[in-house]
C-alpha positions as CSV (number, residue, x, y, z in Angstrom):
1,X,16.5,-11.2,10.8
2,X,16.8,-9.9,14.5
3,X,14.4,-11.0,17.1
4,X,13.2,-9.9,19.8
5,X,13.4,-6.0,17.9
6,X,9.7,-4.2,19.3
7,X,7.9,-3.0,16.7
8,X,6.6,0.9,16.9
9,X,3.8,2.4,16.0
10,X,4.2,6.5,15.8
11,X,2.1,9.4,14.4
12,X,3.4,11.3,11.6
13,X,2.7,15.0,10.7
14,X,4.2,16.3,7.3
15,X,3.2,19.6,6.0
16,X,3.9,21.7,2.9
17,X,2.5,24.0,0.6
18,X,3.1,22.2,-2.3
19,X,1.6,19.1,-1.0
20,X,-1.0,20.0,1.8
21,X,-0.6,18.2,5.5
22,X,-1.2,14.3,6.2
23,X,-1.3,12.9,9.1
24,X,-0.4,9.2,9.3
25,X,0.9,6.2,10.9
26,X,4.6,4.9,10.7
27,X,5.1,1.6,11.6
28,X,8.8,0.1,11.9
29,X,9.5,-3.2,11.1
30,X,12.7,-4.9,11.3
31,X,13.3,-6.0,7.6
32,X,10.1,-4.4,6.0
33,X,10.3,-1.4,3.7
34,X,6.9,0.1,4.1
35,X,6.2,2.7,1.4
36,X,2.8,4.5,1.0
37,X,1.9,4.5,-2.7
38,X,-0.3,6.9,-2.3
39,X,1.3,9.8,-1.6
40,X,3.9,9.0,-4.8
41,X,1.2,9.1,-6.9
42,X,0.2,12.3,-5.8
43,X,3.5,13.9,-5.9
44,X,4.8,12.0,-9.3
45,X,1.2,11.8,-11.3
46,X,-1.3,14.8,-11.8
47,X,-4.4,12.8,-12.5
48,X,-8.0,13.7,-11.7
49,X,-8.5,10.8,-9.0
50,X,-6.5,9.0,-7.0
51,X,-8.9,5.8,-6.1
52,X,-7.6,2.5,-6.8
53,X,-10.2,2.2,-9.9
54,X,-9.2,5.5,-11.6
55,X,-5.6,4.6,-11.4
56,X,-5.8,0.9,-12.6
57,X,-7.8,2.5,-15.6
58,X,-5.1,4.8,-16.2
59,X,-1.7,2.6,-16.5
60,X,-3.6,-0.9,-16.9
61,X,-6.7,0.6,-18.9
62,X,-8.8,-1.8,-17.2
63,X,-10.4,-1.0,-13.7
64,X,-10.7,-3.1,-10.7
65,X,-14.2,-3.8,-11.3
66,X,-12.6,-7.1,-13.6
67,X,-10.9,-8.2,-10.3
68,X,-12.4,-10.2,-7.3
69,X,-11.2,-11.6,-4.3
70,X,-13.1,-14.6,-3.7
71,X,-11.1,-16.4,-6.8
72,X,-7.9,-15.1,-5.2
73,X,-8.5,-16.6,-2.0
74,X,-7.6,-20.3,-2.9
75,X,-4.4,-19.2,-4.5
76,X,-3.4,-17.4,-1.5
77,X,-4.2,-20.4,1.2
78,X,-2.0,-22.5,-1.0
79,X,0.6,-20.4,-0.8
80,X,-0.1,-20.1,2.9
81,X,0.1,-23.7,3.4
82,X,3.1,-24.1,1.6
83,X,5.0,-21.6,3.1
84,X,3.8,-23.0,6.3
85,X,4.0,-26.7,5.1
C-alpha cells in the first residue's frame, strides 16, 4: 500500500429515470473498494422494502431482530487486539 496518498471526500449527483436522483458521498481510499449495497439492491431486487430487516427476512428468512451487538462486541476487541498485538 502507498502512503502518504490524501484521501477525498466528494459529492456525487446521479440521476435517471429509471432509477430516480441520489445524492451521495464518494470517498477514495487507496486499496479499499467501497461499494454501496444499497443501491444494487434496488437496481437488481424489486422488493417492497429495502431496510436492513426486510431484506435479511427475504434471503436469510430470519430478520435482524435475532441479532445484537453487545455479544459481538468481545469478538470484535479480540480481533482488534490481535491484529494489533
Amino acid at each position: 500500500m502507498r502512503t502518504g496518498v490524501k484521501t477525498e471526500v466528494k459529492d456525487t449527483h446521479f440521476s435517471s429515470k429509471a432509477y430516480g436522483t441520489r445524492d451521495s458521498k464518494e470517498t477514495n481510499m487507496d486499496g479499499r473498494l467501497q461499494l454501496d449495497i444499497l443501491q444494487v439492491m434496488q437496481r437488481d431486487y424489486k422488493l417492497r422494502s429495502y431496510t436492513l430487516n426486510s431484506v435479511c427476512a427475504h434471503f436469510l428468512g430470519a430478520s435482524t431482530d435475532l441479532m445484537r451487538a453487545r455479544p459481538l462486541l468481545p469478538l470484535e476487541e479480540r480481533e482488534l487486539i490481535a491484529a494489533c498485538g
